[in-house]
C-alpha positions as CSV (number, residue, x, y, z in Angstrom):
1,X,14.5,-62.3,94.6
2,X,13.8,-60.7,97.2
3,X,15.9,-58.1,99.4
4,X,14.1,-59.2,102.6
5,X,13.4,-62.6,103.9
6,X,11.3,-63.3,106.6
7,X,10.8,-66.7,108.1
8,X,8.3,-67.5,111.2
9,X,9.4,-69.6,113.6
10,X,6.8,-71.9,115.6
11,X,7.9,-69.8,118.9
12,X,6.6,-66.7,117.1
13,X,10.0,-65.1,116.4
14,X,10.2,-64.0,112.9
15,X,14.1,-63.4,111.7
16,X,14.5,-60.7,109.0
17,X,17.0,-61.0,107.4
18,X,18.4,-57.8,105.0
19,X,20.0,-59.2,101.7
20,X,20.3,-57.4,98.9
21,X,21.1,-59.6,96.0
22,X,23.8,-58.4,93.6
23,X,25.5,-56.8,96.5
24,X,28.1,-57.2,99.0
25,X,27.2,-55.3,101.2
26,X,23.7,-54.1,102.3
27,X,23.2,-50.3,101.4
28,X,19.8,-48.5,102.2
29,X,18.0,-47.6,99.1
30,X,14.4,-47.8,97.9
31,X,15.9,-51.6,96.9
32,X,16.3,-52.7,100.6
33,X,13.6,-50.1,101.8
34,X,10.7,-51.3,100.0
35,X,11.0,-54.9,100.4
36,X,11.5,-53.9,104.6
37,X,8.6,-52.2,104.2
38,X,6.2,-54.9,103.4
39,X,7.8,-57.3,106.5
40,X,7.1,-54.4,109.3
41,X,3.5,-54.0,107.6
42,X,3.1,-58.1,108.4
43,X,4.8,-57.7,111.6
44,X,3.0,-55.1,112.7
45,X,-0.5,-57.1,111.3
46,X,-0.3,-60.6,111.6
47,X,-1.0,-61.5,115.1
48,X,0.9,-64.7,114.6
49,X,4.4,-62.6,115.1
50,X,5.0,-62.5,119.0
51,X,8.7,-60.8,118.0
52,X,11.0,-60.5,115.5
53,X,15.0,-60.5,115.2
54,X,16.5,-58.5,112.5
55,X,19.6,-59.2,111.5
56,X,21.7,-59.8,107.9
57,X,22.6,-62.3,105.0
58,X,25.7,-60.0,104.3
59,X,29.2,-60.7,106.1
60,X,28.2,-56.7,107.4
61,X,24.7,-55.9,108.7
62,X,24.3,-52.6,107.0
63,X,27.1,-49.6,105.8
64,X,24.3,-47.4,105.7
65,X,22.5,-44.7,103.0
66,X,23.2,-44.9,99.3
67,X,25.6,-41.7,98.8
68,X,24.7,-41.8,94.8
69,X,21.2,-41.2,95.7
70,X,22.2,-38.0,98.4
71,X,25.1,-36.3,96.2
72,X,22.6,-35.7,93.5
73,X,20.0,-34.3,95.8
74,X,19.6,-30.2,94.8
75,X,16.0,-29.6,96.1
76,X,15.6,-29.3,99.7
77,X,12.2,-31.1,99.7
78,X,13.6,-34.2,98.7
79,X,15.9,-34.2,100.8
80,X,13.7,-33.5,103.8
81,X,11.3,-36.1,102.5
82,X,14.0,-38.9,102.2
83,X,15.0,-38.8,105.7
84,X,11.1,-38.5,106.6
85,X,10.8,-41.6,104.8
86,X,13.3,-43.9,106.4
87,X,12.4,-42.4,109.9
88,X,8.9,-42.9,109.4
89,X,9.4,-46.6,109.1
90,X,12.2,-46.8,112.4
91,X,9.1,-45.0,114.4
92,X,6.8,-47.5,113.2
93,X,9.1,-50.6,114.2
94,X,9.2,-48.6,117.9
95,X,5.2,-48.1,118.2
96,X,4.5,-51.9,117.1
97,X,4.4,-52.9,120.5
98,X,6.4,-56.4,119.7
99,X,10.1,-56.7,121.0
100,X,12.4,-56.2,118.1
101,X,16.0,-57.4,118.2
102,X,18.8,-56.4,116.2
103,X,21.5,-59.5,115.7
104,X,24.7,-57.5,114.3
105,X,26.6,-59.9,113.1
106,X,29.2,-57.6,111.4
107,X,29.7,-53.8,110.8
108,X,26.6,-51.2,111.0
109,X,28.0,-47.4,110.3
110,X,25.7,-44.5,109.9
111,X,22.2,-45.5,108.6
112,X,22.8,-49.3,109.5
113,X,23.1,-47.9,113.2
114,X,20.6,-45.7,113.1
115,X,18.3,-49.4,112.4
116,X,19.6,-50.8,115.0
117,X,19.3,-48.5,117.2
118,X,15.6,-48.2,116.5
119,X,15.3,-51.8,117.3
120,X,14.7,-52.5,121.3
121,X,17.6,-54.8,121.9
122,X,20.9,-55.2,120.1
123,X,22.9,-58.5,120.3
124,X,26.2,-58.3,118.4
125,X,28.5,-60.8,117.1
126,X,32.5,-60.7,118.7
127,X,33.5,-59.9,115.3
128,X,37.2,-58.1,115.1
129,X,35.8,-56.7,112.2
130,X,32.9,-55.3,112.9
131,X,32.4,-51.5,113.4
132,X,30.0,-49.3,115.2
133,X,29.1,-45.5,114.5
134,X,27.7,-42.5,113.1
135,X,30.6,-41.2,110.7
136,X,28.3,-38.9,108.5
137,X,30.2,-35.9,109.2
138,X,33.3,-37.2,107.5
139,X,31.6,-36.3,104.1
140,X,29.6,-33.0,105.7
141,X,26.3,-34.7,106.8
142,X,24.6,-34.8,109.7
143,X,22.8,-38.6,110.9
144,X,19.6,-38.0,109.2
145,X,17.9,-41.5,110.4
146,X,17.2,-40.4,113.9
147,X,21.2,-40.8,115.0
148,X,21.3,-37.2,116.4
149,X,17.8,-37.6,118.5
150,X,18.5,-42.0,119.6
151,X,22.3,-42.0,120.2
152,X,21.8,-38.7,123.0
153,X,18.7,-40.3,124.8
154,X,20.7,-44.0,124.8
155,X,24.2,-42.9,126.1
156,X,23.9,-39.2,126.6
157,X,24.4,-35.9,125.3
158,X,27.8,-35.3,126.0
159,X,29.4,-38.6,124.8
160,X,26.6,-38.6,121.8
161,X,28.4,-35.1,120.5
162,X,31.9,-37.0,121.1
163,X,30.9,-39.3,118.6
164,X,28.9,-37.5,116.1
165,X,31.1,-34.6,115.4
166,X,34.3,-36.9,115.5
167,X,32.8,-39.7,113.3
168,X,34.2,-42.1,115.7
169,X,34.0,-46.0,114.8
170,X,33.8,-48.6,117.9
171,X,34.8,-52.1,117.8
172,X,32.5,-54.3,119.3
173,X,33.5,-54.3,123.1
174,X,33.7,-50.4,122.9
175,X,30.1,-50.6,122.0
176,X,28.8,-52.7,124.4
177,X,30.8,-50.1,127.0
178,X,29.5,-46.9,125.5
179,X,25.5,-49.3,125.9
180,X,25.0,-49.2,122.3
181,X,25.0,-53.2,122.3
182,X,23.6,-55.0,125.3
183,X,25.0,-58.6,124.3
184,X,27.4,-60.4,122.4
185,X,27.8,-63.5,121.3
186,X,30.4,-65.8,120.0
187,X,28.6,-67.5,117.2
188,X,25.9,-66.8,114.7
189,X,23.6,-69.4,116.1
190,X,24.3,-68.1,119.5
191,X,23.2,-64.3,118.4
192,X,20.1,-65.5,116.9
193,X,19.1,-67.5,119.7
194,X,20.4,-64.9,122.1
195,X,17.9,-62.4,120.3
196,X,15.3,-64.5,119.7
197,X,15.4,-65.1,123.7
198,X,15.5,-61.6,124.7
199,X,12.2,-61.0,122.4
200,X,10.2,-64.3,124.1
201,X,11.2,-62.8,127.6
202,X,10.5,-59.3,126.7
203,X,7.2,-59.6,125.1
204,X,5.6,-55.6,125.8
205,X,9.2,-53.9,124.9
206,X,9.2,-50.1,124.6
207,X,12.0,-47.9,123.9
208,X,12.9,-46.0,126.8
209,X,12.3,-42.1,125.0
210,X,8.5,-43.4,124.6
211,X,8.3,-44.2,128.3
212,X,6.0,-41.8,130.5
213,X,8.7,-39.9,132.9
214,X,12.0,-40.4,130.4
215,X,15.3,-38.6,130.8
216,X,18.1,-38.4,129.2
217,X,21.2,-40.1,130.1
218,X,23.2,-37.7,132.4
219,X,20.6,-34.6,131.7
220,X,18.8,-33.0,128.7
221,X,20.1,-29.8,127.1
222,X,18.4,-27.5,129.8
223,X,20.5,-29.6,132.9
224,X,23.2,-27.4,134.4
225,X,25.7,-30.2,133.3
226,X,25.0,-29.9,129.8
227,X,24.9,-26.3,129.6
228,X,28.2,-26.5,130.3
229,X,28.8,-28.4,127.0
230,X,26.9,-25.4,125.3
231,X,28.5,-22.7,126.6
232,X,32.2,-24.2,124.7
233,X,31.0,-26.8,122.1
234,X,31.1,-23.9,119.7
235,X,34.6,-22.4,120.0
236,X,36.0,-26.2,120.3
237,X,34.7,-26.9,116.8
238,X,35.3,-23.4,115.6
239,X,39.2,-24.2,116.9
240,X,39.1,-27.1,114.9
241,X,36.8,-26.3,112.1
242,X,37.6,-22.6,111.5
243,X,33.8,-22.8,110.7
244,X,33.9,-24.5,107.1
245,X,32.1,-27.3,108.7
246,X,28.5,-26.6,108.9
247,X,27.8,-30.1,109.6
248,X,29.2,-29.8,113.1
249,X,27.2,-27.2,114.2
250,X,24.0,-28.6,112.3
251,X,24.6,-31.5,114.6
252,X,25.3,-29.7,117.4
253,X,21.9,-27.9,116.9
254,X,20.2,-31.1,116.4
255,X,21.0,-32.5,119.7
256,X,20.6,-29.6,121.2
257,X,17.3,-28.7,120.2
258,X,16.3,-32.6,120.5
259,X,17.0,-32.4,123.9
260,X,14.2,-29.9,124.8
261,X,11.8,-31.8,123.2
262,X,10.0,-35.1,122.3
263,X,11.3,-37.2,120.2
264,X,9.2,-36.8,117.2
265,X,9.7,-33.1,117.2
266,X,13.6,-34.0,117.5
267,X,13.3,-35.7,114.6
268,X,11.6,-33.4,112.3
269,X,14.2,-31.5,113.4
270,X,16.6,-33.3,112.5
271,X,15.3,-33.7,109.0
272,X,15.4,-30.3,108.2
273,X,19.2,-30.0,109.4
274,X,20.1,-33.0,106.8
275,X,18.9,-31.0,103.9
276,X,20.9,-28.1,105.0
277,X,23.9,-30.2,105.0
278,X,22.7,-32.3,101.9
279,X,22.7,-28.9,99.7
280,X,26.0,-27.1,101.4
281,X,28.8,-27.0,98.6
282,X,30.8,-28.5,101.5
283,X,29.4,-31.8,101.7
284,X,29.2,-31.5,98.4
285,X,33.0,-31.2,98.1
286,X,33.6,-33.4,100.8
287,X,31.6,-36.3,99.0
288,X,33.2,-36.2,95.5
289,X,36.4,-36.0,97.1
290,X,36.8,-38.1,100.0
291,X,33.9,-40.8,98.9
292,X,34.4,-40.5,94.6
293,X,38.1,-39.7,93.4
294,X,39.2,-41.5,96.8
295,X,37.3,-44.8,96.0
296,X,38.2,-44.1,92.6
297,X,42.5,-43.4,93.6
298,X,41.9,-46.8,95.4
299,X,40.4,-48.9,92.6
300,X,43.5,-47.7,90.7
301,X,41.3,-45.3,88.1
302,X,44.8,-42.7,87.9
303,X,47.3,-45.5,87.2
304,X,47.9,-45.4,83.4
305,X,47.2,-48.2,81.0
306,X,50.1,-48.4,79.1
307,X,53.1,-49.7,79.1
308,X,52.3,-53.0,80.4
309,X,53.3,-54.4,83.7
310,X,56.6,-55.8,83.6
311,X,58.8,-57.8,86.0
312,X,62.0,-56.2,87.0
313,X,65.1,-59.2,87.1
314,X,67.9,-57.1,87.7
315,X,68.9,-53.7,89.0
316,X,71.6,-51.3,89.2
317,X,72.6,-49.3,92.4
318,X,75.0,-46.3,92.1
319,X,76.2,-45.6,95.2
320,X,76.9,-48.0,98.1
321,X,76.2,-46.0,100.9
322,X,73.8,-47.0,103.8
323,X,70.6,-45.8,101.7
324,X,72.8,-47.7,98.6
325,X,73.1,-50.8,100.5
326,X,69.8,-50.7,101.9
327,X,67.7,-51.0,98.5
328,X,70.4,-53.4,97.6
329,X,69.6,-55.2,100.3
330,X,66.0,-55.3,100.2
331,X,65.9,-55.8,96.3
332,X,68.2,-59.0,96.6
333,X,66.2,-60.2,99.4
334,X,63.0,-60.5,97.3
335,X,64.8,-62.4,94.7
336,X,66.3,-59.4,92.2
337,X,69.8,-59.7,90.8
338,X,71.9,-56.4,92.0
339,X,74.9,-54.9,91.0
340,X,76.3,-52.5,93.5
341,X,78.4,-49.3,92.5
342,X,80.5,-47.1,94.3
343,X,83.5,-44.9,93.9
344,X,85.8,-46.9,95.7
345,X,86.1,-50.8,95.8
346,X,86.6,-50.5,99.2
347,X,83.1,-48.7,99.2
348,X,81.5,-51.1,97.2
349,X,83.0,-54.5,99.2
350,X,81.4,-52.4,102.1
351,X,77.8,-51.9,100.9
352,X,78.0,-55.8,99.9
């Protein structure tokens, strides 16, 4: 079974849908990748495909790159070549000159977003649930799918760095404010045909960095506005960071170099700034720790085994003082038999 399915519609609107099977959640691998693979080879050949809509079989669309595959990464090359990979694909969905639109029907973090926002439209289900962003610098990486070159050219330098270097997550309306999503929709049916709309009505769509005459959103690196952000970005994070964050300034390196040049340049860029995080003993830290033992902690791996679970019927209080009468209270109230003891009767009638 496949990871991918791709149906063509008679309009000429294939949907793609990512789902992995086995999983609950989508994950980008060499599972997903390889099966994604073969559908941009058939979109990009068969002249039958007008457009496509991409979206996923999974309650989330995508939660972005494996981690077991990047925490045992020690040679830089692979890790240079891995994001090469994935952003050799995204480059090829933007060059196949058919519309693609992304319908997010639930979260897409990191390398999830990064697919989307490679995709020329985005249409995004009002799901409460559903999160938006590039948090890679929570575990000491950088976006290595093209986040630190797209994200600045879409909404802008300045608020692209906010993001990035705070790992921030946006619900669905903050998204559409920031302009990461253009649409929303209230039902499943109503993204896809939403998407598959956009993609009839915009049949020649380019991304707007491969546009003759593009600028960035609010100036590039060089614009006296943004130099601004230069001249302090560093001592902000330093205040912060006290410098045992590489990832921050790798990112703010990325987007800062991205911004004086094209967008493939930016890119390679980027690359070699992920295998600098990918082999810092920070991220690896950060990783084992804050993805590993936490997940572990929360699975309950540190609770012993023994004894068994038990049921407690009854309880004893000494002391029937506010705190006293309070896990009195709170015991009884969930069905435990209390017995309440103080020094003085009088204490004890009280705490009753």
């Amino acid at each position: 079974m496949s990871a991918v399915k791709f149906e063509l519609g008679q309009d000429g609107i294939a949907v793609v849908t990512l789902d992995m099977p086995g999983r609950s959640m989508n994950v980008l691998n060499e599972e997903l990748m390889g099966p994604f693979a073969e559908a941009l080879t058939r979109i990009e050949t068969d002249a039958a495909v007008k457009g496509v809509v991409l979206t996923s079989g999974k309650p989330e669309f995508l939660a972005g790159a494996d981690l077991d595959t990047v925490y045992k990464i020690t040679d830089p090359q692979q890790a240079f070549d891995l994001a090469e990979a994935f952003k050799t694909l995204l480059r090829r969905m933007e060059k196949c000159e058919k519309p693609i639109v992304c319908a997010l029907n639930g979260t897409a973090l990191g390398g999830g977003l990064e697919l989307a926002m490679a995709c020329n439209h985005r249409v995004a289900l009002n799901n409460p649930k559903a999160k938006f962003g590039l948090p890679e610098v929570k575990l000491g990486l950088l976006p290595g799918g093209g986040g630190t070159q797209r994200l600045p050219r879409m909404i802008g330098i300045q608020g692209a760095l906010e993001m990035m270097t705070q790992g921030t997550e946006l619900r669905v309306e903050q998204a559409v404010k920031k302009g990461i999503v253009q649409d929303t929709a209230d039902s499943v049916e109503e993204m896809i045909a939403k998407a598959k709309a956009w993609a009839i009505a915009n049949p020649k769509a380019l991304q707007p960095w491969d546009v003759k005459g593009f600028k960035f959103p609010g100036g590039d690196s060089k614009h006296p506005a943004i130099a601004q952000i230069w001249a302090i970005a560093p001592s902000m994070a330093n205040a912060k960071a006290f410098g045992n964050y590489p990832a921050l300034t790798h990112i703010a390196s990325c987007v800062f170099e991205g911004g004086i040049t094209d967008i493939d340049t930016g890119l390679k860029v980027e690359s070699r700034y992920f295998a600098a995080c990918v082999l810092s003993q920070e991220s690896k830290n950060m990783m084992n720790t804050l993805w590993y033992q936490l997940n572990s902690i929360k699975k309950g791996q540190s609770r012993p085994s023994a004894p068994a679970k038990s049921k407690v019927k009854k309880i004893g209080v000494l002391g029937a003082g506010m705190m006293g009468a309070g896990i009195a209270y709170v015991s009884a109230k969930v069905g435990i038999e209390v017995v309440l003891i103080d020094a003085t009767q009088e204490g004890a009638d009280k705490g009753k």
